[in-house]
mmCIF entry with sequence, helices, sheets and N, C-alpha, C, O atoms, coordinates in Angstrom:
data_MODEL
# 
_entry.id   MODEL 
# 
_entity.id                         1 
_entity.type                       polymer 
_entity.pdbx_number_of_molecules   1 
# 
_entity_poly.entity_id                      1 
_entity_poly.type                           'polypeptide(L)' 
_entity_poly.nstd_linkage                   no 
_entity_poly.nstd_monomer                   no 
_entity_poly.pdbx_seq_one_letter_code       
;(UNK)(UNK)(UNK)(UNK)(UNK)(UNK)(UNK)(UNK)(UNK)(UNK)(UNK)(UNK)(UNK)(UNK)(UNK)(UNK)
(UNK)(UNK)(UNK)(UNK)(UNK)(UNK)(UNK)(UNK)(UNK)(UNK)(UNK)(UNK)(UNK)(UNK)(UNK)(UNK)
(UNK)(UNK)(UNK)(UNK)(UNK)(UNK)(UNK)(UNK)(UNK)(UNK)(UNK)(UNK)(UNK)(UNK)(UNK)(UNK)
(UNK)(UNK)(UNK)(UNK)
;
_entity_poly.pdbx_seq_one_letter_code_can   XXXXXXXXXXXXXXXXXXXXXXXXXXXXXXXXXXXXXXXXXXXXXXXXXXXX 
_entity_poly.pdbx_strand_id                 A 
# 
loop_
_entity_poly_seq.entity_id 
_entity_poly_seq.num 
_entity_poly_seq.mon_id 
_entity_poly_seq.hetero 
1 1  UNK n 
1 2  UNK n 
1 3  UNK n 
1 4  UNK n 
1 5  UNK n 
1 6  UNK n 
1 7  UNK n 
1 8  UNK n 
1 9  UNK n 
1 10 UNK n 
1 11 UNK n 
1 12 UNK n 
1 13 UNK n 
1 14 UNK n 
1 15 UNK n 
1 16 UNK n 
1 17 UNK n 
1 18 UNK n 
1 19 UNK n 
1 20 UNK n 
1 21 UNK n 
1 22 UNK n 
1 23 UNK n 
1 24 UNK n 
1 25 UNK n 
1 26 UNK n 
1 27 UNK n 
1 28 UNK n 
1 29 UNK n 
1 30 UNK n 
1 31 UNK n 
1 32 UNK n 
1 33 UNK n 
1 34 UNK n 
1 35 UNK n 
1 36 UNK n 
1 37 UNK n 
1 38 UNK n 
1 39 UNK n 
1 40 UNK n 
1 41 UNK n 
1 42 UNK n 
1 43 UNK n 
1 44 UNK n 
1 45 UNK n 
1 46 UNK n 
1 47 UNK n 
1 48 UNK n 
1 49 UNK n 
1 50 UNK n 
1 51 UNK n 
1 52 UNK n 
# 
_struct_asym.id          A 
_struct_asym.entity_id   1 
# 
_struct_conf.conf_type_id            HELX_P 
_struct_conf.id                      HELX_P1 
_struct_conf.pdbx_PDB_helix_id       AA1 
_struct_conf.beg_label_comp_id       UNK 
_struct_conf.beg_label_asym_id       A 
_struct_conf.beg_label_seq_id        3 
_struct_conf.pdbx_beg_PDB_ins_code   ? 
_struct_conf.end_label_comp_id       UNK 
_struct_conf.end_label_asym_id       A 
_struct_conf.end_label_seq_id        51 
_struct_conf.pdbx_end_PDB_ins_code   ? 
_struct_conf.beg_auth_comp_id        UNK 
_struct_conf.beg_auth_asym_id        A 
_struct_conf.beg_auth_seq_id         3 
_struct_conf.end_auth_comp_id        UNK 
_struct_conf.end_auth_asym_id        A 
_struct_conf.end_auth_seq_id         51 
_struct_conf.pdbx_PDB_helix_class    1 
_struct_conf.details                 ? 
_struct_conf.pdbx_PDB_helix_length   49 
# 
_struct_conf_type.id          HELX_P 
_struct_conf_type.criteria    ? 
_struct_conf_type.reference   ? 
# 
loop_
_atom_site.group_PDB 
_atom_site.id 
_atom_site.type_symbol 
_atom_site.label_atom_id 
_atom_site.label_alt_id 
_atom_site.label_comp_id 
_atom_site.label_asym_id 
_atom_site.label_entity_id 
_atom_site.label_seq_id 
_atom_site.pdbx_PDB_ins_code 
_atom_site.Cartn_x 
_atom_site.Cartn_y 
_atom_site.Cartn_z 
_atom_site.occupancy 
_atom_site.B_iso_or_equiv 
_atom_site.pdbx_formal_charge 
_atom_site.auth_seq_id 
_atom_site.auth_comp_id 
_atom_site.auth_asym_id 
_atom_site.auth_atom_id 
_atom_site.pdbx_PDB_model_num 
ATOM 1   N N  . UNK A 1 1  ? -49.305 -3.365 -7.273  1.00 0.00 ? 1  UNK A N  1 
ATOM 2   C CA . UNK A 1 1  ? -49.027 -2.482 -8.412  1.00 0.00 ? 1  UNK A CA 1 
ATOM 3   C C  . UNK A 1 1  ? -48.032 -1.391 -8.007  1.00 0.00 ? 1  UNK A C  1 
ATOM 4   O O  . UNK A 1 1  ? -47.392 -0.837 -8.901  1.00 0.00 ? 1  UNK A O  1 
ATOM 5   N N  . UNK A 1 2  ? -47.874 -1.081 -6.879  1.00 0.00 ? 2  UNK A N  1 
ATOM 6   C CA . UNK A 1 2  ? -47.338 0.328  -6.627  1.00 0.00 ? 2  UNK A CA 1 
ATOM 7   C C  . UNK A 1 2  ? -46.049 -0.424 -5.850  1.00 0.00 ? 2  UNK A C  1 
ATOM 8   O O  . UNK A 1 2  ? -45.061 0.246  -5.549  1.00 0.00 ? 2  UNK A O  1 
ATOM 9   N N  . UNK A 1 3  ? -46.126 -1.888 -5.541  1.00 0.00 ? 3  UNK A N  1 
ATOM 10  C CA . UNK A 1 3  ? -44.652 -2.263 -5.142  1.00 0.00 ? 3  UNK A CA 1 
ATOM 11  C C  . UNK A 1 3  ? -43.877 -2.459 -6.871  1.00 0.00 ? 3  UNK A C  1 
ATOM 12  O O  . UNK A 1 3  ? -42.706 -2.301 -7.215  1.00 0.00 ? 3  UNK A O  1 
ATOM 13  N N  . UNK A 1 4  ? -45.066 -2.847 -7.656  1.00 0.00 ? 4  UNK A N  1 
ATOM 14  C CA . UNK A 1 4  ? -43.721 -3.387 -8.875  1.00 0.00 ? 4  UNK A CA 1 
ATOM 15  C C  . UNK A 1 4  ? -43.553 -1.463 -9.797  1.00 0.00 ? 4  UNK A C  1 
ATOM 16  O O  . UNK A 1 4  ? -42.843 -1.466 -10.803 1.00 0.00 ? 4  UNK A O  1 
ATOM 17  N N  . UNK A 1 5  ? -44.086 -0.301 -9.455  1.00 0.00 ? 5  UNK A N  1 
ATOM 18  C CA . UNK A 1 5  ? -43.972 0.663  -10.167 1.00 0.00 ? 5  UNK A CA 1 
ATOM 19  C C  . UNK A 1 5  ? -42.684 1.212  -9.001  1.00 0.00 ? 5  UNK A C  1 
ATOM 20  O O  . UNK A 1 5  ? -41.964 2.059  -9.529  1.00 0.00 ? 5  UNK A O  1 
ATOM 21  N N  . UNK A 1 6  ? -42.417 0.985  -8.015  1.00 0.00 ? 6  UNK A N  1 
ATOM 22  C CA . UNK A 1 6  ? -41.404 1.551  -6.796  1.00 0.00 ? 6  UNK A CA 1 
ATOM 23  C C  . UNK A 1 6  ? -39.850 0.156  -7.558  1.00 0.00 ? 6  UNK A C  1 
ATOM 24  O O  . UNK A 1 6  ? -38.669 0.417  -7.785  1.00 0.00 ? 6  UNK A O  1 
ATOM 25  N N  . UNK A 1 7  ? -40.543 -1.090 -7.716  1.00 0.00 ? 7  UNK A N  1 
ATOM 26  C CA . UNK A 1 7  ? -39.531 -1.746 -8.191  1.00 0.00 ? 7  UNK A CA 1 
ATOM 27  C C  . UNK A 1 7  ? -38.313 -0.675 -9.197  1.00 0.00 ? 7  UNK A C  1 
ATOM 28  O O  . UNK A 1 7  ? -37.191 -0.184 -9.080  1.00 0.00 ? 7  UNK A O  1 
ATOM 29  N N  . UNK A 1 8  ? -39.801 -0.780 -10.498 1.00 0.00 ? 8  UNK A N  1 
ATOM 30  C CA . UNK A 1 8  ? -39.090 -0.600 -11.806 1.00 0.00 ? 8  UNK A CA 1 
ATOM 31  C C  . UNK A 1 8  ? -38.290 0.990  -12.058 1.00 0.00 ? 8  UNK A C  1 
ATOM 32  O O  . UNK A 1 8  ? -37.530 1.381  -12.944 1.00 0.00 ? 8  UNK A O  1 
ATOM 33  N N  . UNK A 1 9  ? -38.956 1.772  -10.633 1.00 0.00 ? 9  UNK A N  1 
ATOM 34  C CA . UNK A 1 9  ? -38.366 2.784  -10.758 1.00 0.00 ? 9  UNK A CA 1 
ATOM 35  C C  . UNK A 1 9  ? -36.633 2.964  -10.214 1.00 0.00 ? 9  UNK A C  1 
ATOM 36  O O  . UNK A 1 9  ? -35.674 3.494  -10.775 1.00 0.00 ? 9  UNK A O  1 
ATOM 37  N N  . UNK A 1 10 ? -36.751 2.327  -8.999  1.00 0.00 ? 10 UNK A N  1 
ATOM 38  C CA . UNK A 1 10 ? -35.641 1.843  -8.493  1.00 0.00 ? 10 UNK A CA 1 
ATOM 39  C C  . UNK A 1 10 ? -34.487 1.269  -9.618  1.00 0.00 ? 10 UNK A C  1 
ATOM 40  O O  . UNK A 1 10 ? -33.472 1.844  -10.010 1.00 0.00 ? 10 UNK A O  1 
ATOM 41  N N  . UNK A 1 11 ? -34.970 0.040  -9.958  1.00 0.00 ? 11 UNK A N  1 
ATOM 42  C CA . UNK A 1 11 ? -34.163 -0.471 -11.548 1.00 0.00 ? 11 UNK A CA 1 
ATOM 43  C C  . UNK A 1 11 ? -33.603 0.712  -12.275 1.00 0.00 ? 11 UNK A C  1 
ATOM 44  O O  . UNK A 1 11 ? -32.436 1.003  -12.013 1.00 0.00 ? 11 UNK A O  1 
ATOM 45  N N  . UNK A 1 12 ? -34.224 1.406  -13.109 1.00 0.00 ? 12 UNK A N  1 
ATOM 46  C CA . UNK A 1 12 ? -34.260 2.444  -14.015 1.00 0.00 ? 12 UNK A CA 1 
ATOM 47  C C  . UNK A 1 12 ? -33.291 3.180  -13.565 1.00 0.00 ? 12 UNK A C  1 
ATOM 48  O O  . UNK A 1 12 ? -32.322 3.355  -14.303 1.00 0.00 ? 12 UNK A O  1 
ATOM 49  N N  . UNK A 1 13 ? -33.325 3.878  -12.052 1.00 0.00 ? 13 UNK A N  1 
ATOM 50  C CA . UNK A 1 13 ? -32.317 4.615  -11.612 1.00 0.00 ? 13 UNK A CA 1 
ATOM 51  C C  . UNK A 1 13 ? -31.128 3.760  -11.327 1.00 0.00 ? 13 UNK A C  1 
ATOM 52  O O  . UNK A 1 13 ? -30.040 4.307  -11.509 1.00 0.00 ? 13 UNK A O  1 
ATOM 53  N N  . UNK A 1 14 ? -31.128 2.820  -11.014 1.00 0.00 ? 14 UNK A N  1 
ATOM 54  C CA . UNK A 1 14 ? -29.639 1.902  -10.419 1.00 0.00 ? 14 UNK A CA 1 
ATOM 55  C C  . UNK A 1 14 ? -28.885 1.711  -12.071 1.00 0.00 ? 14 UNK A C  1 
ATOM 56  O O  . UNK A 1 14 ? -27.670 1.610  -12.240 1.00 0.00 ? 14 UNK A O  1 
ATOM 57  N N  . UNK A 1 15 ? -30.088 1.691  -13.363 1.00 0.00 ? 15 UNK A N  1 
ATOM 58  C CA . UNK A 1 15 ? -29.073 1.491  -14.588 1.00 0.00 ? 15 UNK A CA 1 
ATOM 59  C C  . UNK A 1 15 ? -28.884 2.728  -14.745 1.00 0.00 ? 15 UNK A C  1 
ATOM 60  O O  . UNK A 1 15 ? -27.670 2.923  -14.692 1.00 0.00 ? 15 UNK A O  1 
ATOM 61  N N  . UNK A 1 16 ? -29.522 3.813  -14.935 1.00 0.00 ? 16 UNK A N  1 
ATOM 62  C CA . UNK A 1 16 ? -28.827 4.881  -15.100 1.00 0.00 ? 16 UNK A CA 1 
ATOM 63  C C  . UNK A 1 16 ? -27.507 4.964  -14.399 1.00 0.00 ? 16 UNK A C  1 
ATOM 64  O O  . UNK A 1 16 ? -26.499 5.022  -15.103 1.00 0.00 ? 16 UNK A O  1 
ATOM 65  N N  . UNK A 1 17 ? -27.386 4.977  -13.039 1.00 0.00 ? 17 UNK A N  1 
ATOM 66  C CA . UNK A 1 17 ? -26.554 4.811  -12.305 1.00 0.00 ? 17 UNK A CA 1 
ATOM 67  C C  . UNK A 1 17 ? -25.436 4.126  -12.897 1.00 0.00 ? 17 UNK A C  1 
ATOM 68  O O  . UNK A 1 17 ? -24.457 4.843  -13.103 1.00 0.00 ? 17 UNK A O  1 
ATOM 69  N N  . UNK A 1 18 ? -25.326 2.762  -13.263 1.00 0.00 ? 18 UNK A N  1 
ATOM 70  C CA . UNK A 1 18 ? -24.676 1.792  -13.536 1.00 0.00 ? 18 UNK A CA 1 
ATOM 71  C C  . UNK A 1 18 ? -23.953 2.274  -15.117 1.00 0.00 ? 18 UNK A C  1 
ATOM 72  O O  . UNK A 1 18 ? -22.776 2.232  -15.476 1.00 0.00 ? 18 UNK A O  1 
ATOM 73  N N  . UNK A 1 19 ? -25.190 2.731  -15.848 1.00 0.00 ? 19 UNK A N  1 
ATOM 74  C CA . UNK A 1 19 ? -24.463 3.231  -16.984 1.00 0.00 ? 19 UNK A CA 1 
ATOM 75  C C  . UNK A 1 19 ? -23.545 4.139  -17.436 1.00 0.00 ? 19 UNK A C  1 
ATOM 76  O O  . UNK A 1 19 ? -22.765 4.053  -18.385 1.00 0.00 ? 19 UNK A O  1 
ATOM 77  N N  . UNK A 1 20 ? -23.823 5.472  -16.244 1.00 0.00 ? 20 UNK A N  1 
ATOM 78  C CA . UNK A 1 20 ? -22.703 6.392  -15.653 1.00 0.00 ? 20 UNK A CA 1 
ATOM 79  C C  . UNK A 1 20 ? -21.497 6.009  -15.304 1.00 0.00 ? 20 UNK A C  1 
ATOM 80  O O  . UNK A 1 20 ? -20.449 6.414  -15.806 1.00 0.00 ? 20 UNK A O  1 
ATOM 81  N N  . UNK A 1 21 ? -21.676 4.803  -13.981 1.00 0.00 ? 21 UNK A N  1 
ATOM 82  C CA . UNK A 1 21 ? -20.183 4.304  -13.799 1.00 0.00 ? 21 UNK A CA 1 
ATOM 83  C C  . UNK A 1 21 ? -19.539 3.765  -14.557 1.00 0.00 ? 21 UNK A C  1 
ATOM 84  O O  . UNK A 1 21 ? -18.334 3.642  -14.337 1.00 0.00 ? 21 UNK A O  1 
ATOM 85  N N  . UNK A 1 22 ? -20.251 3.147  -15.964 1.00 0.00 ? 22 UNK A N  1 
ATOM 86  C CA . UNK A 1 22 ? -19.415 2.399  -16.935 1.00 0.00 ? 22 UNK A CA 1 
ATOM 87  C C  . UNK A 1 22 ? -18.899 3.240  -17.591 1.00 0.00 ? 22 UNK A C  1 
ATOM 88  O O  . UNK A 1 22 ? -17.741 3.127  -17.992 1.00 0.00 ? 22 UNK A O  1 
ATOM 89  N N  . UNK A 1 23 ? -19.717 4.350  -17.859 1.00 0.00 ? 23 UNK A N  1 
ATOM 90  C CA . UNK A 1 23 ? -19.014 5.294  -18.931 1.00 0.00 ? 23 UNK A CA 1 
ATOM 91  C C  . UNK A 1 23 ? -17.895 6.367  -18.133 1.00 0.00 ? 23 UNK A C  1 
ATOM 92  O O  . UNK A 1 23 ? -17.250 7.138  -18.844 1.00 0.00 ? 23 UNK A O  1 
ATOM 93  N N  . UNK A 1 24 ? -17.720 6.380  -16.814 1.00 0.00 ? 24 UNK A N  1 
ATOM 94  C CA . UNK A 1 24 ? -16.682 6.530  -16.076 1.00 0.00 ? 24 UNK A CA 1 
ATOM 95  C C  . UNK A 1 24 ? -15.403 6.303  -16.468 1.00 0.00 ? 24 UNK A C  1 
ATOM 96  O O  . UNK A 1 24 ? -14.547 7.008  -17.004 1.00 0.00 ? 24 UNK A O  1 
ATOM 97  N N  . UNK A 1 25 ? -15.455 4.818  -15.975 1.00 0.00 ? 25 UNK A N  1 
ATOM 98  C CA . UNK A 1 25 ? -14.537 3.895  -16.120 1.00 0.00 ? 25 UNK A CA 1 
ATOM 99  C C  . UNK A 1 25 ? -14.279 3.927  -17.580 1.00 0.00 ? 25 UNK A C  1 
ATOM 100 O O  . UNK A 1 25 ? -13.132 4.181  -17.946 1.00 0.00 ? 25 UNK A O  1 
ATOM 101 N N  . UNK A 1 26 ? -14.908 3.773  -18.178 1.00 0.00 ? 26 UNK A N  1 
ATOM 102 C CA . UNK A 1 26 ? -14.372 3.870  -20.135 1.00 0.00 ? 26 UNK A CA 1 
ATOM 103 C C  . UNK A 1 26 ? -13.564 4.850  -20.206 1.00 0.00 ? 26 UNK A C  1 
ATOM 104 O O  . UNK A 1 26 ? -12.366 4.836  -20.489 1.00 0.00 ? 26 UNK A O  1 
ATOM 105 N N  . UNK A 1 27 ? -14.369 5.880  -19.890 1.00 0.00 ? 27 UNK A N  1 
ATOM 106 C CA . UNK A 1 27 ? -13.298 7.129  -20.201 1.00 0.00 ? 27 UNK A CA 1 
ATOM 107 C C  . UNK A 1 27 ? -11.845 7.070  -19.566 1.00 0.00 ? 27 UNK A C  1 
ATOM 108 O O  . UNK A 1 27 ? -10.803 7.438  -20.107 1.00 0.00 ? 27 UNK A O  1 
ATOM 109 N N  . UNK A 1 28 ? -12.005 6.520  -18.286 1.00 0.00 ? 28 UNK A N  1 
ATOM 110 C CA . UNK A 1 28 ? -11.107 6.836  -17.619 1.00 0.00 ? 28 UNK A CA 1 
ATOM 111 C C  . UNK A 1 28 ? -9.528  5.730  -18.485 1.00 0.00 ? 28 UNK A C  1 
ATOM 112 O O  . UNK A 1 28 ? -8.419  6.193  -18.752 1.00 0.00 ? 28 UNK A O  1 
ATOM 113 N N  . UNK A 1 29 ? -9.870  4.672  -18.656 1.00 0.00 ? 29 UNK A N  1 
ATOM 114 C CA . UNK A 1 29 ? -9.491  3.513  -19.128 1.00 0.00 ? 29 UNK A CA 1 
ATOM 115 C C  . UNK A 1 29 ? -8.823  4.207  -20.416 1.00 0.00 ? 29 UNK A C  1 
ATOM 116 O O  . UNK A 1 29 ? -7.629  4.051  -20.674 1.00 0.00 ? 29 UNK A O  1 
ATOM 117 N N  . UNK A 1 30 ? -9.503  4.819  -21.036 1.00 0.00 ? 30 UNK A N  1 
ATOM 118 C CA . UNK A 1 30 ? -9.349  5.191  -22.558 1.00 0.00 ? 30 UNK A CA 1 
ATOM 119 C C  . UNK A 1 30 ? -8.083  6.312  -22.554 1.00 0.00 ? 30 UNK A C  1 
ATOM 120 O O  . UNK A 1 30 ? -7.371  6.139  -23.544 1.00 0.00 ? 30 UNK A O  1 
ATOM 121 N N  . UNK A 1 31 ? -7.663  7.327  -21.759 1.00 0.00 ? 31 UNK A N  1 
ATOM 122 C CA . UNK A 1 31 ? -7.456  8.621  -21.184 1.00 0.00 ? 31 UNK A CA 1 
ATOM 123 C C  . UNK A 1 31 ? -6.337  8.182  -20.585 1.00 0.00 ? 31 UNK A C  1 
ATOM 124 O O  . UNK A 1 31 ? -5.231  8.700  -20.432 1.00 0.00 ? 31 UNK A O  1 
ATOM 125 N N  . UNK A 1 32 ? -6.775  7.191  -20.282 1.00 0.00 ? 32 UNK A N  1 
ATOM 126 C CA . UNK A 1 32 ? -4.962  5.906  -19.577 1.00 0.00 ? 32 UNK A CA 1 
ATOM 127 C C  . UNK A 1 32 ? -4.394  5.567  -20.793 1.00 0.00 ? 32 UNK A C  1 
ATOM 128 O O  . UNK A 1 32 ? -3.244  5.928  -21.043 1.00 0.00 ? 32 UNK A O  1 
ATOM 129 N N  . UNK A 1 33 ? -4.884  5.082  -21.386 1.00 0.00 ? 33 UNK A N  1 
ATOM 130 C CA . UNK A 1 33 ? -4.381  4.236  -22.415 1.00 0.00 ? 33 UNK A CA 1 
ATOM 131 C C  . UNK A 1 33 ? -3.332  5.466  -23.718 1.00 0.00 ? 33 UNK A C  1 
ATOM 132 O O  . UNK A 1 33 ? -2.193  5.382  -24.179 1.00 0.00 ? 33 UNK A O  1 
ATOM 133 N N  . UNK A 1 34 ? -4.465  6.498  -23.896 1.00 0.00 ? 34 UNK A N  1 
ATOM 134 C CA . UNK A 1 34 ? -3.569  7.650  -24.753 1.00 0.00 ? 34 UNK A CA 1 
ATOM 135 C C  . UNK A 1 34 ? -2.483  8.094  -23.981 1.00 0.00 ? 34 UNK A C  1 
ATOM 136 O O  . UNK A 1 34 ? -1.422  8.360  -24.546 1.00 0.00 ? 34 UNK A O  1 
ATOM 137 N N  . UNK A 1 35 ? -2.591  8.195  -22.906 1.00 0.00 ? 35 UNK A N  1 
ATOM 138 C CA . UNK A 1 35 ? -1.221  9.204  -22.447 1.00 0.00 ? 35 UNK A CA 1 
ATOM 139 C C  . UNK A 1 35 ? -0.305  7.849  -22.092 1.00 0.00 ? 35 UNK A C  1 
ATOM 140 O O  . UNK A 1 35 ? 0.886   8.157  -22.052 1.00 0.00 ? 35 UNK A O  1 
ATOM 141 N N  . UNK A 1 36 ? -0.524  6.535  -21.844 1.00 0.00 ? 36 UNK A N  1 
ATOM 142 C CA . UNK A 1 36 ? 0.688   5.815  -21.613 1.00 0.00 ? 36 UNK A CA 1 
ATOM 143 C C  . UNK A 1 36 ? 1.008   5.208  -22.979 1.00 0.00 ? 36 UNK A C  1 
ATOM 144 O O  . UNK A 1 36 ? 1.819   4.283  -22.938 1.00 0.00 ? 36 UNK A O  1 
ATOM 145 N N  . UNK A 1 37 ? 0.489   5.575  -24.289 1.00 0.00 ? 37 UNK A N  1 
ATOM 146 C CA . UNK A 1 37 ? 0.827   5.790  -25.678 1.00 0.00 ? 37 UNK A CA 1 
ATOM 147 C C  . UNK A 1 37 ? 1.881   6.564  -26.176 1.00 0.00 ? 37 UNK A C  1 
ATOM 148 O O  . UNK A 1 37 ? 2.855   6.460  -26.921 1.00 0.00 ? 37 UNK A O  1 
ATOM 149 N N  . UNK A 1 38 ? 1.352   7.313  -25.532 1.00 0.00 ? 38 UNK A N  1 
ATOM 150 C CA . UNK A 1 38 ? 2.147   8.831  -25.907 1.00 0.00 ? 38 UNK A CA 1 
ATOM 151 C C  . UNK A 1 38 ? 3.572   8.693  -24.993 1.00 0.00 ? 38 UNK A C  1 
ATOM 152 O O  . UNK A 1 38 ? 4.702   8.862  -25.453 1.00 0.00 ? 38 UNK A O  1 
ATOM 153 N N  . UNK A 1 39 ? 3.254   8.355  -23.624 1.00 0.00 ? 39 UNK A N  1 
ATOM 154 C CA . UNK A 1 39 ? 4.098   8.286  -23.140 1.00 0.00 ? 39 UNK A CA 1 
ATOM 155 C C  . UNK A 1 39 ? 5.472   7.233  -23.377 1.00 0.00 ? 39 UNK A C  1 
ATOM 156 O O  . UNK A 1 39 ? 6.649   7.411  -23.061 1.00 0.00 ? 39 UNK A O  1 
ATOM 157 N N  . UNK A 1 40 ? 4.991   6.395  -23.873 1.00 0.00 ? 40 UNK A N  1 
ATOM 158 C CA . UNK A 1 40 ? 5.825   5.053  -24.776 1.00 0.00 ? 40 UNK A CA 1 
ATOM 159 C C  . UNK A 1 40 ? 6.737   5.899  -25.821 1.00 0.00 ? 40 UNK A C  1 
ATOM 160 O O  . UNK A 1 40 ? 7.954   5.977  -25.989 1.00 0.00 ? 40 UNK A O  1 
ATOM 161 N N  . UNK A 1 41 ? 5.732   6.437  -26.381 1.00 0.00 ? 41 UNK A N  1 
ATOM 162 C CA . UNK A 1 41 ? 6.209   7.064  -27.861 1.00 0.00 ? 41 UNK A CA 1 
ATOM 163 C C  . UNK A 1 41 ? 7.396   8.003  -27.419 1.00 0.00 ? 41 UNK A C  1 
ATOM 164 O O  . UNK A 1 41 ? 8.224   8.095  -28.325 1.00 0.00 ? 41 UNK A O  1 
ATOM 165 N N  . UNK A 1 42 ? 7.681   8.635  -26.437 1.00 0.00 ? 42 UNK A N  1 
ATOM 166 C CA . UNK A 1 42 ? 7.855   9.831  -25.918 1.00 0.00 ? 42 UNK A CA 1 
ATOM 167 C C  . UNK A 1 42 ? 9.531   9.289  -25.636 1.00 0.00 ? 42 UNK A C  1 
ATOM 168 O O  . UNK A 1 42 ? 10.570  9.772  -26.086 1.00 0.00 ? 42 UNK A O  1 
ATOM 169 N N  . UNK A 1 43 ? 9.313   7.979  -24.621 1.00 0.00 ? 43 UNK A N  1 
ATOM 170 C CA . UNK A 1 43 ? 10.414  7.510  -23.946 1.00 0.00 ? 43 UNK A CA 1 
ATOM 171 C C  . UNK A 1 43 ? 11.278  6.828  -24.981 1.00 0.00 ? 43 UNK A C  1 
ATOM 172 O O  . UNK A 1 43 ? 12.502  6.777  -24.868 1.00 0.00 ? 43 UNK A O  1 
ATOM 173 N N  . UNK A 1 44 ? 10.505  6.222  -26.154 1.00 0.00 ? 44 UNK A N  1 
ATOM 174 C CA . UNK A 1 44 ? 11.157  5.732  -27.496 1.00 0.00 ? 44 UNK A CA 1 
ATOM 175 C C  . UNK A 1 44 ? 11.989  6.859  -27.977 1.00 0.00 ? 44 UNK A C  1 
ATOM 176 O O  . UNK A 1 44 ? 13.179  6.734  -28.262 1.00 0.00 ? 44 UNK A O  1 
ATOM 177 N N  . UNK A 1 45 ? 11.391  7.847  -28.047 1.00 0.00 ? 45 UNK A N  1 
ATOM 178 C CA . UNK A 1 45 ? 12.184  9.228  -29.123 1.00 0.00 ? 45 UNK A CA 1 
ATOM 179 C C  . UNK A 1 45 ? 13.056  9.581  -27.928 1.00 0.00 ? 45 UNK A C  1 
ATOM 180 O O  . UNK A 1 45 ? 13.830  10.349 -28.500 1.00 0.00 ? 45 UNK A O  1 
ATOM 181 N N  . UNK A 1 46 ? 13.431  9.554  -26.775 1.00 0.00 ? 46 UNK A N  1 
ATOM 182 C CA . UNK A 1 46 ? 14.157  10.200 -26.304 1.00 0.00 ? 46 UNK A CA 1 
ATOM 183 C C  . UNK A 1 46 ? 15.569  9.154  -25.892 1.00 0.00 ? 46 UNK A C  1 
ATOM 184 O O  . UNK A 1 46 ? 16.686  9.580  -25.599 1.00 0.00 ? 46 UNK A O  1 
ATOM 185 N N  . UNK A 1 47 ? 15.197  7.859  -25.957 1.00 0.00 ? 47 UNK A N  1 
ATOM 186 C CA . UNK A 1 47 ? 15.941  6.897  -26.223 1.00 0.00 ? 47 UNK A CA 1 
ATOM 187 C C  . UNK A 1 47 ? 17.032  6.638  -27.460 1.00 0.00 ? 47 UNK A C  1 
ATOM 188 O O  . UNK A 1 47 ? 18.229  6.357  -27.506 1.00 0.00 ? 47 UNK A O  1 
ATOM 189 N N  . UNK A 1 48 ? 15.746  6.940  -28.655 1.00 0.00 ? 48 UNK A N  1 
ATOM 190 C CA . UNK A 1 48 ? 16.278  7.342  -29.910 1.00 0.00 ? 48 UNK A CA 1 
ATOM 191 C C  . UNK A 1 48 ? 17.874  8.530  -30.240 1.00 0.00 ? 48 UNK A C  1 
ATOM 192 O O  . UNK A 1 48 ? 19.022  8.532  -30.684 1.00 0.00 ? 48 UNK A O  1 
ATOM 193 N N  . UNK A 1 49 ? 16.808  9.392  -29.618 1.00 0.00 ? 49 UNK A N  1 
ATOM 194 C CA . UNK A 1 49 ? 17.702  10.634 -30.033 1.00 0.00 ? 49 UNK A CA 1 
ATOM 195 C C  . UNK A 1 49 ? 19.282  10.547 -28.591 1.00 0.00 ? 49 UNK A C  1 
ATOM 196 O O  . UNK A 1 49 ? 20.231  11.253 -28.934 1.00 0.00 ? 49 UNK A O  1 
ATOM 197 N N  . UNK A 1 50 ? 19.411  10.084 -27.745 1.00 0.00 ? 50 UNK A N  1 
ATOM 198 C CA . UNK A 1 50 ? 19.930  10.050 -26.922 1.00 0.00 ? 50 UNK A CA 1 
ATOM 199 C C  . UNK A 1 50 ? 20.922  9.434  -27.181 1.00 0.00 ? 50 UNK A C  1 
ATOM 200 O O  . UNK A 1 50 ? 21.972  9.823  -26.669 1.00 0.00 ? 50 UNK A O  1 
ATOM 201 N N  . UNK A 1 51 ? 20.935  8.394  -27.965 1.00 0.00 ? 51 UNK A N  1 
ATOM 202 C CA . UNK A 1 51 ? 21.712  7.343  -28.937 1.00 0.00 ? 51 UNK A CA 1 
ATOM 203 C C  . UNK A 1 51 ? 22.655  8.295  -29.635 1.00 0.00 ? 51 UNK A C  1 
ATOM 204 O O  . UNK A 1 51 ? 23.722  8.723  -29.195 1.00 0.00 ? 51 UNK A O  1 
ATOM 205 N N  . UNK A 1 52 ? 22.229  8.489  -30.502 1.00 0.00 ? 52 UNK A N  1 
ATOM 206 C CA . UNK A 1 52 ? 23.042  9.847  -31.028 1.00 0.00 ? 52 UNK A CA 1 
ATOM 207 C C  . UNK A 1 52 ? 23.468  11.045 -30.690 1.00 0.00 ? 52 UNK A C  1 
ATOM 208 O O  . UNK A 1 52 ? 24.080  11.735 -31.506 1.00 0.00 ? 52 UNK A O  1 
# 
């Protein structure tokens, strides 16, 4: 009993754990994605206007 309550506690913390690093990585992923948006957008308008 007290190996499967040391199990499930273990578990519990490794998903917490696990769920942290995902939501890490999301953010981080997401935070990439806007600024190399922006940054697209950025190099377009200056392309744009450079033209002229």
């Amino acid at each position: 009993m007290l190996f499967l309550l040391i199990i499930s506690n273990w578990y519990l913390g490794f998903k917490d754990c696990l769920i942290a690093i995902l939501l890490e990585i999301s953010t981080l992923l997401i935070t990439l994605l806007i600024e190399k948006r922006t940054f697209f957008k950025g190099s377009i308008y200056t392309n744009i206007t450079s033209f002229h």
